[in-house]
Structures are given as C-alpha cells and as structure tokens.
N, C-alpha and C positions, 0 to 999 in steps of 0.2 A: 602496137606497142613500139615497133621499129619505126616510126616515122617520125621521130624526133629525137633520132641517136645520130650521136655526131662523135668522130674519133679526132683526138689531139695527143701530140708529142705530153707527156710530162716527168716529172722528178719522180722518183719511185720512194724518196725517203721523205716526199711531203707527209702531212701528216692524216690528210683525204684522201690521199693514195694508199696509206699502208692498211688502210681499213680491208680493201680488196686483195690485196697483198696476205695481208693475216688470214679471210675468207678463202680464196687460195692453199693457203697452206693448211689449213684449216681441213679443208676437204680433201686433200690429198692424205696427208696423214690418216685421218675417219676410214678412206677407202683401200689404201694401200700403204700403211705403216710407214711413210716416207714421206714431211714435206716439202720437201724438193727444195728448201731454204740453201742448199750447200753449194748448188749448180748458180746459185745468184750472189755470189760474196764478191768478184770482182768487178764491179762499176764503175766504169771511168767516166764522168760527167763531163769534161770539157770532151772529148774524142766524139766525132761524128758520125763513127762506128756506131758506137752503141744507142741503139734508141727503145725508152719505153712509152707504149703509149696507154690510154685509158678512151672506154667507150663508156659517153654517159646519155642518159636519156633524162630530158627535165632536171638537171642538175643531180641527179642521182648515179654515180660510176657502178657499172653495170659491167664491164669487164676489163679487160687489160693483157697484154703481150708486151714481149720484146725482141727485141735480136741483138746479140752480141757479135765481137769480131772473131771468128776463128782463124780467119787469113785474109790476105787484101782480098779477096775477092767472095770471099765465103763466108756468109753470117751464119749463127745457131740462134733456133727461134726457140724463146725460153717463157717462162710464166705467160702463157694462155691461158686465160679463164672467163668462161662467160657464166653469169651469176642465173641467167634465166636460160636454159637450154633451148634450141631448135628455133631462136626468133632471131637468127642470121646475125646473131652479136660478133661471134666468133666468127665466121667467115668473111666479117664486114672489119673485125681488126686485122686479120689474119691479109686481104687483099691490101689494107693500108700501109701495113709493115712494108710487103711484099713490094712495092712502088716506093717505098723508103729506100728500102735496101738498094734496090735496082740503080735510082737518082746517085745514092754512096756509092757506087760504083760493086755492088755486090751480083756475082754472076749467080749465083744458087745459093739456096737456104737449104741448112741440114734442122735436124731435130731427131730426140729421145723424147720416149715415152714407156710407160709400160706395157706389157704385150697383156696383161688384165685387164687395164683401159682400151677397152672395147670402143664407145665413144670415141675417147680423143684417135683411136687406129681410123676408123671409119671416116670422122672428119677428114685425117691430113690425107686420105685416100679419096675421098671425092672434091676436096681441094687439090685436085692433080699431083699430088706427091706422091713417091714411090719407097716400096722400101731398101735400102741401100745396107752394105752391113754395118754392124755398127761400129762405131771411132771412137780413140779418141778412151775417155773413163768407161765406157760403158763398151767395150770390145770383149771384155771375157764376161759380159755379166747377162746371164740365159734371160733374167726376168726384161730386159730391154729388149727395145723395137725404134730402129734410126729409119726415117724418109729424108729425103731429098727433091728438090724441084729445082728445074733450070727457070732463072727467070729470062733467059736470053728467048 
C-alpha cells in the first residue's frame, strides 16, 4: 500500500486538505474528548517556520503533520495523523518534517500528546524521541506527555 505514497508541503485551509484535518479532529475528540483544533489557531503562511504537510497514496491524502515555531531553533510537531495505522504513513511524514525542520534551521522538535494515546507514545518513542517534561500550555496539565529529539 506504501509504495505509492508520496509526502508534500501543503496549505492546511485548502479545501482537500481540511477533509484529513476534520478526520483528525475527528478521532481525537471519539477517543479523548479533545480535538486538538485549539493547539492549531496560529498559522502564519508566509513564515518558513511553519510547515504542514500531507501524505497521499494514488491521489488519496492519507495523512498529514506539521511543525510550528516555538523558537529560532525549536519547532513543535503538531497534527499527526495517519488515516491507515502501522503502513509507515506516520513515520514516513514524521522523518520528512523532521529534514524540513532541520534545512529551517531547527535544532530539535518538541511535542504533546496524551499519556492515554498509547499509540501515538510508542510511536514518538521508537521514532527516537524522549520524554522531556512538559512546556509551555501543557506544564501543569497530568493528562499530557511532551518528547523531544535532537535533530543535530
């Protein structure tokens, strides 16, 4: 099924974009009362900071991530989502960010999640990430879970 995904930068308020976007949010809410739409309100489109991209196979968008700026050197990886589980969707956006950021001059990506998201822990854990404490909105908040990885 992977062998005709392909990952590209795009607009997040296209309107084939927002389908995975809502899906996204979608499934967060269903599994954990929250979907995550609040952590994605500041967008700055011309900035080279922030990038979101989309993973599609056969013209079908199959999943999607971004990274925002936290600092010159520090992005946060935000809206991860792969629509088919365990077919390398997400670790295949997740390394393309990852070489984004890097090119932006970004030394480490941070990230939230929830410590109920089982899944998404285990991913950013065998994607070489660590847990770090958490920053930032989510510092007093028990149900959160922040990683970090050096891209250097």
């Amino acid at each position: 099924m992977t062998e005709n995904l392909s990952i590209k930068t795009a607009n997040p308020n296209d309107e084939k974009v927002l389908a995975i976007i809502e899906e996204l949010s979608t499934n967060l809410y269903l599994r954990f009362g929250s979907d995550g739409k609040n952590s994605f309100t500041d967008w700055e489109y011309n900035n080279l900071k922030y990038v979101f991209a989309i993973a599609e196979i056969d013209n079908e968008i199959v999943g999607c991530g971004a990274i925002r700026p936290i600092s010159e050197t520090i992005g946060e990886v935000k809206r991860m989502y792969s629509k088919y589980p365990r077919k390398k969707i997400g670790q295949t956006i997740l390394a393309y960010l990852e070489d984004i950021a890097l090119k932006s001059g970004y030394t480490e990506l941070i990230l939230e999640t929830r410590i109920k998201n089982s899944e998404a822990t285990q991913f950013y854990e065998r994607q070489g990430y660590k847990v770090i404490p958490n920053y930032g909105k989510y510092t007093d908040r028990p149900e959160a879970i922040c990683f970090g990885k050096s891209l250097k």
